[in-house]
Z-matrix of the N, CA and C atoms (Angstrom, degrees):
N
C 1 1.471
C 2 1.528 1 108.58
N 3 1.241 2 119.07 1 146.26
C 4 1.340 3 126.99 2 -157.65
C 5 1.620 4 94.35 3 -90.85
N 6 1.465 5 128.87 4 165.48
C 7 1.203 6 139.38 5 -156.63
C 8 2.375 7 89.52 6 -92.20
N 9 0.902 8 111.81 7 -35.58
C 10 1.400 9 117.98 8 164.97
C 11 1.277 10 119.99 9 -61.12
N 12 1.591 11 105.45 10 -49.17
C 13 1.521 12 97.44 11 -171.23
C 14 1.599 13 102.80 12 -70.48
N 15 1.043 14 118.06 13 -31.20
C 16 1.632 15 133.37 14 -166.70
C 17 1.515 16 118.33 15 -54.04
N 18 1.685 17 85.12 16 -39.46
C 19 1.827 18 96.23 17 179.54
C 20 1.061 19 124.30 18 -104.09
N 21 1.673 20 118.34 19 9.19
C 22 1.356 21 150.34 20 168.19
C 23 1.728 22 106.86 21 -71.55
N 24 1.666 23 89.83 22 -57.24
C 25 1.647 24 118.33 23 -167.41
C 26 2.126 25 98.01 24 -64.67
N 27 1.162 26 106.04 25 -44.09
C 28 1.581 27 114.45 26 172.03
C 29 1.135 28 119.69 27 -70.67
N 30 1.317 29 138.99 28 -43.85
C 31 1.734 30 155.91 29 159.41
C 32 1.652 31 82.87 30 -36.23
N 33 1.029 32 128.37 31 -72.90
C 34 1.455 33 135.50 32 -159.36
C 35 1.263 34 123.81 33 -67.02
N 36 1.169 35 119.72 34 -50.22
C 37 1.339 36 138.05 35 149.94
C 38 1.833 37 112.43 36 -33.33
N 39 1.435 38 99.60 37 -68.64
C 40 1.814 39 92.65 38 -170.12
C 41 1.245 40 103.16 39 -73.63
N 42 1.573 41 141.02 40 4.68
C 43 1.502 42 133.02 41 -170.10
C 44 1.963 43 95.01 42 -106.17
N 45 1.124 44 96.88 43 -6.96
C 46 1.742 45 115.50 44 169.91
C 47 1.500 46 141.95 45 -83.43
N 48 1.572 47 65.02 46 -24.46
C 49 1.793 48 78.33 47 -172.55
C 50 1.468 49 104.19 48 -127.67
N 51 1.310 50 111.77 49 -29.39
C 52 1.545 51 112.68 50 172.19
C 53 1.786 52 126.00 51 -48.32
N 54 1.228 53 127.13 52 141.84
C 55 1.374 54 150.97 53 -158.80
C 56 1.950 55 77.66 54 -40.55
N 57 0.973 56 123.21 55 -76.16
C 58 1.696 57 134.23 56 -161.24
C 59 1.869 58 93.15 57 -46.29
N 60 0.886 59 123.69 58 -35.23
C 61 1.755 60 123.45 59 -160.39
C 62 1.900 61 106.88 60 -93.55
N 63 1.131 62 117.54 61 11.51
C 64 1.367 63 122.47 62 139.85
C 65 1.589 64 99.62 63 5.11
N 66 1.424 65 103.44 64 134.62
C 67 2.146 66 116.67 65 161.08
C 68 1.569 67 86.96 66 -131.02
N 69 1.588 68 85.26 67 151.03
C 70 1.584 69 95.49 68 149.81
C 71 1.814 70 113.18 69 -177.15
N 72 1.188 71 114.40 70 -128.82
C 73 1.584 72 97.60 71 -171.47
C 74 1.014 73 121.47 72 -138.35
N 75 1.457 74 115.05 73 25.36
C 76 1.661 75 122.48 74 178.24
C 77 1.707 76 113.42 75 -125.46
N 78 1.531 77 105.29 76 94.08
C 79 1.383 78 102.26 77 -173.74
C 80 1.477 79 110.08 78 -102.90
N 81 1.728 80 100.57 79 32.48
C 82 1.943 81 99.17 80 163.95
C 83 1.098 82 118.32 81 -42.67
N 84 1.054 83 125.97 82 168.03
C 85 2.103 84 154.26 83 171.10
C 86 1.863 85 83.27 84 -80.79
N 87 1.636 86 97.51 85 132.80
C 88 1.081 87 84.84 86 176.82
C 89 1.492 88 124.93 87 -102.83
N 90 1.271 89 100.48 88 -177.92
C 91 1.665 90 94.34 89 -158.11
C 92 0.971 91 125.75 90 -96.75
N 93 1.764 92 101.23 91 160.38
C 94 1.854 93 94.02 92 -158.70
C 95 1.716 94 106.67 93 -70.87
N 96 1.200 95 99.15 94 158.28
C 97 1.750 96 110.23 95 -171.39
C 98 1.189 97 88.68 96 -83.18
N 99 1.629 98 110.48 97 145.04
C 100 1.690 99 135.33 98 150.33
C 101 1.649 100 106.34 99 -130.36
N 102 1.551 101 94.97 100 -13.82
C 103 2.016 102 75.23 101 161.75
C 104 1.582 103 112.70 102 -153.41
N 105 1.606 104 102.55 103 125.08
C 106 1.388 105 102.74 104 172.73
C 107 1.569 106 108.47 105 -99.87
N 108 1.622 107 105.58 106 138.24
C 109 1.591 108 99.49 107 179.78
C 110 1.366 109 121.28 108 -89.22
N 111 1.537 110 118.08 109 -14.07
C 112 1.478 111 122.29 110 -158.73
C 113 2.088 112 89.35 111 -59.62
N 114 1.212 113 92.30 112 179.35
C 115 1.616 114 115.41 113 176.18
C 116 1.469 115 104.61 114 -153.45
N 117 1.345 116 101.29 115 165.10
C 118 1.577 117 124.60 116 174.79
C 119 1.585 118 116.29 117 -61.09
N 120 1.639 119 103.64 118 -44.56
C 121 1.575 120 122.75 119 -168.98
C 122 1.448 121 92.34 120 -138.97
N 123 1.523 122 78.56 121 159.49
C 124 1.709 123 104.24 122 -179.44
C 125 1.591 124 108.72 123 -84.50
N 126 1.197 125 114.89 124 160.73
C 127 1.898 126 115.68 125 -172.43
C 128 1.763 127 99.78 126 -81.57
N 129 1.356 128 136.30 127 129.22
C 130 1.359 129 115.20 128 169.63
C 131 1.749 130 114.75 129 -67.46
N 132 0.745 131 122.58 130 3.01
C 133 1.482 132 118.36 131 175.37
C 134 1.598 133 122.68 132 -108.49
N 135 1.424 134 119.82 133 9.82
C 136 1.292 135 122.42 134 -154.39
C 137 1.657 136 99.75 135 -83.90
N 138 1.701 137 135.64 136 138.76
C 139 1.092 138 134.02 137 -170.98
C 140 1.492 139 100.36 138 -66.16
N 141 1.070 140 85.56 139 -174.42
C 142 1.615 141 130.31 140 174.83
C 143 1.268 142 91.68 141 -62.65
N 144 1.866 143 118.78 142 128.83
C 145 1.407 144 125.58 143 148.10
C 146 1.887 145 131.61 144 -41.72
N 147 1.334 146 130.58 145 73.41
C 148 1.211 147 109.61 146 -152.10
C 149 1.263 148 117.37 147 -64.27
N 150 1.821 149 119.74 148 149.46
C 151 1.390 150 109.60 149 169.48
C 152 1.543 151 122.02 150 -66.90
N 153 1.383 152 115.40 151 166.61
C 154 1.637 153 117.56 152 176.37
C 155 1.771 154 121.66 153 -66.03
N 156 0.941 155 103.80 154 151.96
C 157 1.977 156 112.05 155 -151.35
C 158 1.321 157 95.71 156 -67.25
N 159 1.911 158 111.47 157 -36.70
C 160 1.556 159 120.83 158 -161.47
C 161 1.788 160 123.55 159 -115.56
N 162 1.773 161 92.71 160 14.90
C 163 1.550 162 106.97 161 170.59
C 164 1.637 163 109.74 162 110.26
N 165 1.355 164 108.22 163 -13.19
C 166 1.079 165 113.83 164 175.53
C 167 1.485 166 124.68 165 -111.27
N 168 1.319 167 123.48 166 116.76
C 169 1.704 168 127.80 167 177.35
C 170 1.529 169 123.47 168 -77.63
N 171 0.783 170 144.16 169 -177.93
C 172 1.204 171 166.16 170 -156.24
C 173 1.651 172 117.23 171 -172.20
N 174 1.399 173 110.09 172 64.16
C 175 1.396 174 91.12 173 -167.29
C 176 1.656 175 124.85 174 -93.52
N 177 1.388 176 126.16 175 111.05
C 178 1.439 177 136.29 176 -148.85
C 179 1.395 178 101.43 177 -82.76
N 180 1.145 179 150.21 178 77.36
C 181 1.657 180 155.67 179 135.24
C 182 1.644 181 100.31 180 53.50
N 183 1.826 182 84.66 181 -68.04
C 184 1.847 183 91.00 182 -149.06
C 185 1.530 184 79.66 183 -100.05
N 186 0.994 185 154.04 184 86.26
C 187 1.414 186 145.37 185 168.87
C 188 1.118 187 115.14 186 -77.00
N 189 1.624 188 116.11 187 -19.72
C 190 1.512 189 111.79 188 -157.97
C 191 1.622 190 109.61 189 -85.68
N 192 1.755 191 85.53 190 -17.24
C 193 1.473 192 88.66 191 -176.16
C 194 1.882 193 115.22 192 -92.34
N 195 1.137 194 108.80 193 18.66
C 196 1.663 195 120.61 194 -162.52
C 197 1.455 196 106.08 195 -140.76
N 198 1.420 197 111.41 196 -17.80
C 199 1.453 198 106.77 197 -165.30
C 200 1.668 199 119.92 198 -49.68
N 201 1.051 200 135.17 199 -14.55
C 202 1.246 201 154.27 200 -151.05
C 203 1.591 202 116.63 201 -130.43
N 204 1.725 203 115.97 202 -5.40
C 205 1.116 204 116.80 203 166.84
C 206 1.686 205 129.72 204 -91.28
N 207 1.294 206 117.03 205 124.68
C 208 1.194 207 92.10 206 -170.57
C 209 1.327 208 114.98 207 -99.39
N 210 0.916 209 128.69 208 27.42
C 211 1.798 210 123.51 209 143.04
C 212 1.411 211 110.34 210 -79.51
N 213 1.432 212 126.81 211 -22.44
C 214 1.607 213 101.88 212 166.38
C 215 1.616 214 111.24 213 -86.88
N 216 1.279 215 113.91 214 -20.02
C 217 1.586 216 107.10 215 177.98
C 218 1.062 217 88.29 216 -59.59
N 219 1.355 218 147.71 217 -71.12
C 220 1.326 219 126.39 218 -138.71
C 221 1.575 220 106.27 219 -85.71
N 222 1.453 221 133.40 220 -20.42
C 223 1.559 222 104.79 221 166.28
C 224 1.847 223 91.86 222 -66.08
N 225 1.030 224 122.42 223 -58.67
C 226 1.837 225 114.14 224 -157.28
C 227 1.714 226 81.24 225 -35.28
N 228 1.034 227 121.36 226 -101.92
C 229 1.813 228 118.78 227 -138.60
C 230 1.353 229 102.78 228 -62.89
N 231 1.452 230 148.86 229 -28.04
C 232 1.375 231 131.41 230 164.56
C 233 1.561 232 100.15 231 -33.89
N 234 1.877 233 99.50 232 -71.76
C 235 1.677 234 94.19 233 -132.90
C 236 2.451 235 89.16 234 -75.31
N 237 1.183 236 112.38 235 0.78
C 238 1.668 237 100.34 236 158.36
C 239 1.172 238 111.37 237 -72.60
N 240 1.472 239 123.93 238 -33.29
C 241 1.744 240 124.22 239 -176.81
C 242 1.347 241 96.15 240 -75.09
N 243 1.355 242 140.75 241 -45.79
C 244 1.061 243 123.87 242 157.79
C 245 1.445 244 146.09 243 -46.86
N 246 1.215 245 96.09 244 -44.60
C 247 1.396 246 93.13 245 154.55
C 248 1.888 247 155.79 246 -72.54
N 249 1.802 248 91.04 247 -30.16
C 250 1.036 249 108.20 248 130.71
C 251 1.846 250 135.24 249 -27.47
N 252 1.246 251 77.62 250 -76.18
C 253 1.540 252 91.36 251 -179.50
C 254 2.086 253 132.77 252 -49.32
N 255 1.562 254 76.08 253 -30.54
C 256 1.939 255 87.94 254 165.38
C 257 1.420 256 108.81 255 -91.17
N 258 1.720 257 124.85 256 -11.75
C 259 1.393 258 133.16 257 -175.83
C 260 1.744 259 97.29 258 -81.08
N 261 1.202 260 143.98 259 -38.34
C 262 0.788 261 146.76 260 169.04
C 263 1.397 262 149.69 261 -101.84
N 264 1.819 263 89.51 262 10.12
C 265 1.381 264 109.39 263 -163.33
C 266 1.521 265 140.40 264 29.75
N 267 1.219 266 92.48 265 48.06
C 268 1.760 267 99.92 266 -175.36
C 269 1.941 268 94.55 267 -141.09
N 270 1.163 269 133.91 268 154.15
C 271 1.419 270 148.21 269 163.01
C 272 1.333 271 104.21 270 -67.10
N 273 1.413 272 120.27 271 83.80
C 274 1.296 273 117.40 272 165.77
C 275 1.639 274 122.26 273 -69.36
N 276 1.692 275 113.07 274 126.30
C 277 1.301 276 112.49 275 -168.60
C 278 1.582 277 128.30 276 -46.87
N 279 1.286 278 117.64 277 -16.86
C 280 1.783 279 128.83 278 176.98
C 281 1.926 280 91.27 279 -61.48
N 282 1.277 281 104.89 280 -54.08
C 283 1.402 282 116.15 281 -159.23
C 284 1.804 283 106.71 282 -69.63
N 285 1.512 284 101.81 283 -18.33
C 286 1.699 285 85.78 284 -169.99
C 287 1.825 286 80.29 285 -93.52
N 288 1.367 287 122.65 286 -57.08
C 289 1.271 288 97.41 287 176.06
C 290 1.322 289 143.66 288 -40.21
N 291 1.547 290 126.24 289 -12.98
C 292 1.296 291 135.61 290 -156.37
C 293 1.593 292 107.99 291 -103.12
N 294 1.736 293 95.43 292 -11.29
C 295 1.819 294 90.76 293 -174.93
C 296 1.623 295 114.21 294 -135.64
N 297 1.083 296 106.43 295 160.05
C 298 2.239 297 100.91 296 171.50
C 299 1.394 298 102.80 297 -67.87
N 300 1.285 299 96.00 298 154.93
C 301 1.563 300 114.92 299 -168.72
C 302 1.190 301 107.12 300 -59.29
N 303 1.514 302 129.11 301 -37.91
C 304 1.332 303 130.80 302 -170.11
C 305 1.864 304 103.97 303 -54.09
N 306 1.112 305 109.77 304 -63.34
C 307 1.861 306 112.62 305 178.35
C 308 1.437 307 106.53 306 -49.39
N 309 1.557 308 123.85 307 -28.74
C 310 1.812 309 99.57 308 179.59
C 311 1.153 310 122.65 309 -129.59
N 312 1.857 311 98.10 310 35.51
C 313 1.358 312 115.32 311 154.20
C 314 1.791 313 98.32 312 -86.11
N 315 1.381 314 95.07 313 -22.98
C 316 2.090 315 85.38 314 -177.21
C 317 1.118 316 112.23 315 -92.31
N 318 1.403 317 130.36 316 -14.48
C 319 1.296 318 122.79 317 -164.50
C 320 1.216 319 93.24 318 -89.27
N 321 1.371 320 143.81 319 -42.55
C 322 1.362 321 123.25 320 170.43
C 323 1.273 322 131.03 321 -35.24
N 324 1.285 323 125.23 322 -33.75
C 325 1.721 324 138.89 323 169.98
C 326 1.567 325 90.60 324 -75.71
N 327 1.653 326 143.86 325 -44.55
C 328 1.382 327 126.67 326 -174.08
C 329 1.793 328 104.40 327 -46.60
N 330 1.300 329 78.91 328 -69.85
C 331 1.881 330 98.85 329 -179.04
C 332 1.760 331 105.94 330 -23.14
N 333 1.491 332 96.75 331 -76.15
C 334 1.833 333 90.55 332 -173.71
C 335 1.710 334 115.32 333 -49.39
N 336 1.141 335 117.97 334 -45.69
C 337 1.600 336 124.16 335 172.58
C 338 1.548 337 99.19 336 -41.90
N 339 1.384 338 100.29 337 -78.11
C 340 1.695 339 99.09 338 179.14
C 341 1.627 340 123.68 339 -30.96
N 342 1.337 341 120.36 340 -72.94
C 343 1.046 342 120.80 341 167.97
C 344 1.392 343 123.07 342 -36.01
N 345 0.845 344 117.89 343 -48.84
C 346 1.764 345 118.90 344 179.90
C 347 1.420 346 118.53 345 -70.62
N 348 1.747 347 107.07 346 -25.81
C 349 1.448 348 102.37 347 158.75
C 350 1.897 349 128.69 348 -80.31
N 351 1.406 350 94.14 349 1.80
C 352 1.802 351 104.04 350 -155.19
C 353 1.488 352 124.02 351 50.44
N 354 1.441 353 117.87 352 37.44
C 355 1.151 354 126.96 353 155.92
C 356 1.600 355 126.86 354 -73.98
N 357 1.304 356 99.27 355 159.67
C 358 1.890 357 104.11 356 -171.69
C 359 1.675 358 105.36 357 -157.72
N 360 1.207 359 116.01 358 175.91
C 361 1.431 360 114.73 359 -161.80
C 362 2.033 361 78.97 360 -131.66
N 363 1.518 362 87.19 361 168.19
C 364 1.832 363 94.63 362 178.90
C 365 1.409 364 101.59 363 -82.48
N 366 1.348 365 98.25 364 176.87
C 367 1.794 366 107.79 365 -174.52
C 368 1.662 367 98.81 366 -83.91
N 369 1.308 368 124.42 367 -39.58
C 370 1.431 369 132.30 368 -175.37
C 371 1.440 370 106.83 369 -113.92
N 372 1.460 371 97.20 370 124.19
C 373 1.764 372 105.74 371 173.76
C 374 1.702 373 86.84 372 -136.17
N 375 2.152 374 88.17 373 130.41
C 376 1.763 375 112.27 374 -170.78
C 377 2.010 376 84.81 375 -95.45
N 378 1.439 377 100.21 376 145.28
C 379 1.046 378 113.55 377 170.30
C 380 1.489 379 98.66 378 -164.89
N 381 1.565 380 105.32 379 150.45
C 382 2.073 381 119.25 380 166.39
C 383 1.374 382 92.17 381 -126.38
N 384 1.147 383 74.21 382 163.83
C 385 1.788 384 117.33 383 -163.83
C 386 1.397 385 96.92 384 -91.11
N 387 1.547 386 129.41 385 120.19
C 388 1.950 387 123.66 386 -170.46
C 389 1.400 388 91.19 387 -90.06
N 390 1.914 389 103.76 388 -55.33
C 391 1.342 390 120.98 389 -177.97
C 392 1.453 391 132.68 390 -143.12
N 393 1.306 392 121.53 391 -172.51
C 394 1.488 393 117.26 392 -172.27
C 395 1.965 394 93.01 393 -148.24
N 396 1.205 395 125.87 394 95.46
C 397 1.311 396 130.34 395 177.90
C 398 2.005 397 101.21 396 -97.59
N 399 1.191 398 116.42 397 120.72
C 400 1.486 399 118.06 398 162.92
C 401 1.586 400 122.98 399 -125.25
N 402 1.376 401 118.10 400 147.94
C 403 1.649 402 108.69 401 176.73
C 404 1.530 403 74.61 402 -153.83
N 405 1.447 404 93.28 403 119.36
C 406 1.996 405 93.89 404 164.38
C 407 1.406 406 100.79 405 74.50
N 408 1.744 407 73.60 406 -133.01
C 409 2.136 408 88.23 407 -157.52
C 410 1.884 409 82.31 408 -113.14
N 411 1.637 410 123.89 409 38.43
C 412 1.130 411 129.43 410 -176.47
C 413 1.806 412 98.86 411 -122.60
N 414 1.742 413 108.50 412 145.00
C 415 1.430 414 92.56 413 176.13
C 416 1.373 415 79.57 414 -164.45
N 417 1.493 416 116.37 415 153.13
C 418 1.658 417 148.78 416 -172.25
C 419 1.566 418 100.43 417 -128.67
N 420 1.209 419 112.62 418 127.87
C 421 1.519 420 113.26 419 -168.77
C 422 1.630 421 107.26 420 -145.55
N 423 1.258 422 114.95 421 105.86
C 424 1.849 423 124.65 422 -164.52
C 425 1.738 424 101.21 423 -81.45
N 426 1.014 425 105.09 424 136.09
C 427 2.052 426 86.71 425 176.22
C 428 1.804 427 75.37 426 -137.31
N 429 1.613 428 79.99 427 172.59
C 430 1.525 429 88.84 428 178.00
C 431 1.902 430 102.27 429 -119.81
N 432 0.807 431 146.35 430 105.00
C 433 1.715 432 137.84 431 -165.96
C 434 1.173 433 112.47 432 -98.35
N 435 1.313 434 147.12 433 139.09
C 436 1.014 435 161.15 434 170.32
C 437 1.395 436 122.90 435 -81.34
N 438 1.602 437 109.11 436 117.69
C 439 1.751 438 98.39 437 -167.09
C 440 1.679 439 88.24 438 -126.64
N 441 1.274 440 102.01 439 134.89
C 442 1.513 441 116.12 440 24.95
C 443 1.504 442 113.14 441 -140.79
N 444 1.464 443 113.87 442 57.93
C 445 1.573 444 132.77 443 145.95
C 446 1.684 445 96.88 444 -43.43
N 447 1.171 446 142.46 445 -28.70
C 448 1.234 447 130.82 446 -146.43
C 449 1.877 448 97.48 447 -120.37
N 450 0.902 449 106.37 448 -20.27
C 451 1.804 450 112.70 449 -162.18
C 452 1.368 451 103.08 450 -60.72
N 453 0.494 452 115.93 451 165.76
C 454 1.833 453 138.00 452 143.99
C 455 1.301 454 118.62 453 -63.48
N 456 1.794 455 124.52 454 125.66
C 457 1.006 456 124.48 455 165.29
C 458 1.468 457 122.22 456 -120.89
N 459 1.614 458 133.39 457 150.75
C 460 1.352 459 126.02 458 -137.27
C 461 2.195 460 80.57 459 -105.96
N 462 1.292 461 90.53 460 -172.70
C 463 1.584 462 98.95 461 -164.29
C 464 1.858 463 102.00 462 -69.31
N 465 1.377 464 125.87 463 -4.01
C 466 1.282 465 131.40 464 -179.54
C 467 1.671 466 104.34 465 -101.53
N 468 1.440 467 121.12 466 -3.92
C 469 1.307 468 117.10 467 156.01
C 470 1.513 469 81.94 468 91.75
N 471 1.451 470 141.27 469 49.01
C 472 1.675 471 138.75 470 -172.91
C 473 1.569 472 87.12 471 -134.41
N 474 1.440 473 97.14 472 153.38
C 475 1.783 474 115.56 473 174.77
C 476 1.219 475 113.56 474 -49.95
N 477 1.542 476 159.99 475 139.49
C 478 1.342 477 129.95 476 151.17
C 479 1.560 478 95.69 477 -82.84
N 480 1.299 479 115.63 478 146.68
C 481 1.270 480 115.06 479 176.20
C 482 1.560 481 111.16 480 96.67
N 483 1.843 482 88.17 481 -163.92
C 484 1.957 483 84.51 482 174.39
C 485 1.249 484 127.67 483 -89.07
N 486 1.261 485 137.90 484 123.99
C 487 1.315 486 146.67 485 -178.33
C 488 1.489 487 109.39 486 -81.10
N 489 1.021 488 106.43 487 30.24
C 490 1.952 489 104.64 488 158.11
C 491 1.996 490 99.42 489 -79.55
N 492 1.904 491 84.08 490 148.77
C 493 1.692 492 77.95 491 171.37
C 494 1.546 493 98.93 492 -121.85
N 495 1.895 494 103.50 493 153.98
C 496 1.146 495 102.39 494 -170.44
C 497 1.733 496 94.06 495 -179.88
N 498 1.260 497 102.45 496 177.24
C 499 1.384 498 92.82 497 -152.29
C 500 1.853 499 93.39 498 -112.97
N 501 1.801 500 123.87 499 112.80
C 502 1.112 501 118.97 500 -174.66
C 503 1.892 502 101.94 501 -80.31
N 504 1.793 503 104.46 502 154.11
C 505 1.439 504 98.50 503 -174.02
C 506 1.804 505 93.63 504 -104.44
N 507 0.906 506 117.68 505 119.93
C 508 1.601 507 130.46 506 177.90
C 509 1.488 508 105.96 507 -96.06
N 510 1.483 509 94.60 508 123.64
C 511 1.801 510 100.52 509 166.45
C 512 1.087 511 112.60 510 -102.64
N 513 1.610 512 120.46 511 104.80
C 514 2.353 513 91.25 512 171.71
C 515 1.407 514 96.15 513 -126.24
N 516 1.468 515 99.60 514 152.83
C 517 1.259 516 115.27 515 179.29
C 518 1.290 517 125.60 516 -104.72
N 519 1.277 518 137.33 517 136.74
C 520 1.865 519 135.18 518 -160.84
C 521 1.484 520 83.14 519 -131.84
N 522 1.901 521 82.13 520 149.47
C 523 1.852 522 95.48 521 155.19
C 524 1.153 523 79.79 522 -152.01
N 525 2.037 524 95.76 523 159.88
C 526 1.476 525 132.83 524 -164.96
C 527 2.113 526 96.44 525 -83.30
N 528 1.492 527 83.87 526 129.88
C 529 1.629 528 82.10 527 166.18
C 530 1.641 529 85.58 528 -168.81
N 531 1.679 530 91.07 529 129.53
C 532 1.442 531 117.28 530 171.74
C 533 1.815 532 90.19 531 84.30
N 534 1.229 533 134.02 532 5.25
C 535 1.543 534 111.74 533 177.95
C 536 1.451 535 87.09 534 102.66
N 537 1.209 536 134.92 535 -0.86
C 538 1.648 537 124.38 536 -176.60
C 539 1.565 538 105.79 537 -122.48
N 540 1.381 539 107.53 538 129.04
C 541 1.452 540 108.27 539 150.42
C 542 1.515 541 118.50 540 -55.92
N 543 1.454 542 105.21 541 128.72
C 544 1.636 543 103.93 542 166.66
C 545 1.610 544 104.97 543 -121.15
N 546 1.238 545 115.61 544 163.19
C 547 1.045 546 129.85 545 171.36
C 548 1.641 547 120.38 546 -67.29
N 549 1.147 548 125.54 547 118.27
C 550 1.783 549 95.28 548 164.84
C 551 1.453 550 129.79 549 -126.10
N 552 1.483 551 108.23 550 -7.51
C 553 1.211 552 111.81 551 -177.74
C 554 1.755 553 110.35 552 -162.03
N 555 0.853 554 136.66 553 117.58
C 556 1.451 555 160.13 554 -151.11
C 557 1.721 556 131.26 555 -116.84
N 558 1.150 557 113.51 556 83.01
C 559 1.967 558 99.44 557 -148.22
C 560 1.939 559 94.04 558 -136.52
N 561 1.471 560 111.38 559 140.54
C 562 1.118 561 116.69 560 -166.60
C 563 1.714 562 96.12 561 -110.35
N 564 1.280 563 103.38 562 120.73
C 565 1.351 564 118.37 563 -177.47
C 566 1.324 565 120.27 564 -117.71
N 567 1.307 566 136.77 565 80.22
C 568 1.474 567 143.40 566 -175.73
C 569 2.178 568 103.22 567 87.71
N 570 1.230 569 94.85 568 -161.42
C 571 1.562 570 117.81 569 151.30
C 572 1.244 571 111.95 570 -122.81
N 573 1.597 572 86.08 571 167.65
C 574 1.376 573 115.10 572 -172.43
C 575 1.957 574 107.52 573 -99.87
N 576 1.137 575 131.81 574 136.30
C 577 1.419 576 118.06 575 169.08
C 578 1.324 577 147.60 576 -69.44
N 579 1.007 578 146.30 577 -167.16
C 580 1.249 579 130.83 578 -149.05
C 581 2.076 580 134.36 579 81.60
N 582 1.603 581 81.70 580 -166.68
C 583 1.443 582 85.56 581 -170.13
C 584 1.542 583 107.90 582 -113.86
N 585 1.146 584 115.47 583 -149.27
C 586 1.184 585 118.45 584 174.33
C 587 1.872 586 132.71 585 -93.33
N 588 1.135 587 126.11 586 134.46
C 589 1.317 588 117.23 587 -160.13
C 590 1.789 589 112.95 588 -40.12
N 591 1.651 590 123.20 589 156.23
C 592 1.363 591 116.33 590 179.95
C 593 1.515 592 90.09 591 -91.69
């Protein structure tokens, strides 16, 4: 394999397996919005950003303005249980609860790949919230992620892939089952603008 195709084949690979590259099994049109959560101002009373249950954060920019939504709680602690979960190579239970079966029937094949390469994800991945789209027990959720807070790094602690930084625009989509947002499908569509996190 040619030294191009190789780093083609890796570019592709970590945009696959990385926290933002989510699969799953609902490739509806998404739905029309009846509620956006962002605001103008932040709430003066809004808590403390909490850290992640399993060592890993998710830390959301504008939190103050989201803290209270629960379609972003549940991407924040899924995709930390997720991440977690390739940090330790085991299916941590937040993470099998947090998504449709279809995504962690695959992430089990991520995991072994991972492991065998000695890859790992960071403890903190910066991401904001663009939007909050809901209809029903249906919801479309824009984040903006910061790479490469999110990348893959090889056993020398180096990017796999490209080490430009810039902010990827992530669409994932959740539906309610059992009273819980789950995750089901996760897809990185352009960037988002701006600069670099403060």
């Amino acid at each position: 394999m040619s030294r191009q195709s190789l780093m083609a084949s890796i570019a592709a690979l970590a945009l696959l397996l990385g926290v933002s590259a989510c699969g799953g099994d609902d490739d509806k049109a998404d739905p029309k919005p009846t509620k956006t959560t962002a605001s103008a101002s932040p709430r003066p009373t809004t808590s403390a950003q909490p850290e992640g249950a399993d060592g890993v954060t998710y830390r959301i920019q504008n939190w103050d303005e989201h803290a209270d939504d629960p379609v972003v709680l549940a991407y924040k602690t899924t995709n930390e249980a997720y991440t977690a979960s390739i940090n330790q190579r085991k299916v941590l239970p937040a993470f099998r609860r947090g998504v449709a079966n279809g995504f962690l029937r695959k992430v089990v094949g991520d995991m072994k790949f991972v492991k065998k390469k000695g890859w790992h994800l960071p403890d903190e991945v910066i991401v904001k919230v663009r939007t909050v789209r809901t209809t029903g027990t249906k919801a479309v959720l824009t984040m903006c992620v910061w790479r490469p807070s999110n990348s893959y790094y090889d056993k020398k602690n180096k990017v796999v892939g490209p080490t430009e930084r810039w902010w990827d625009r992530e669409i994932t989509r959740l539906s309610q089952s059992g009273g819980r947002w789950i995750l089901t499908k996760v897809d990185i569509k352009g960037k988002c603008p701006g600069g670099a996190p403060a």
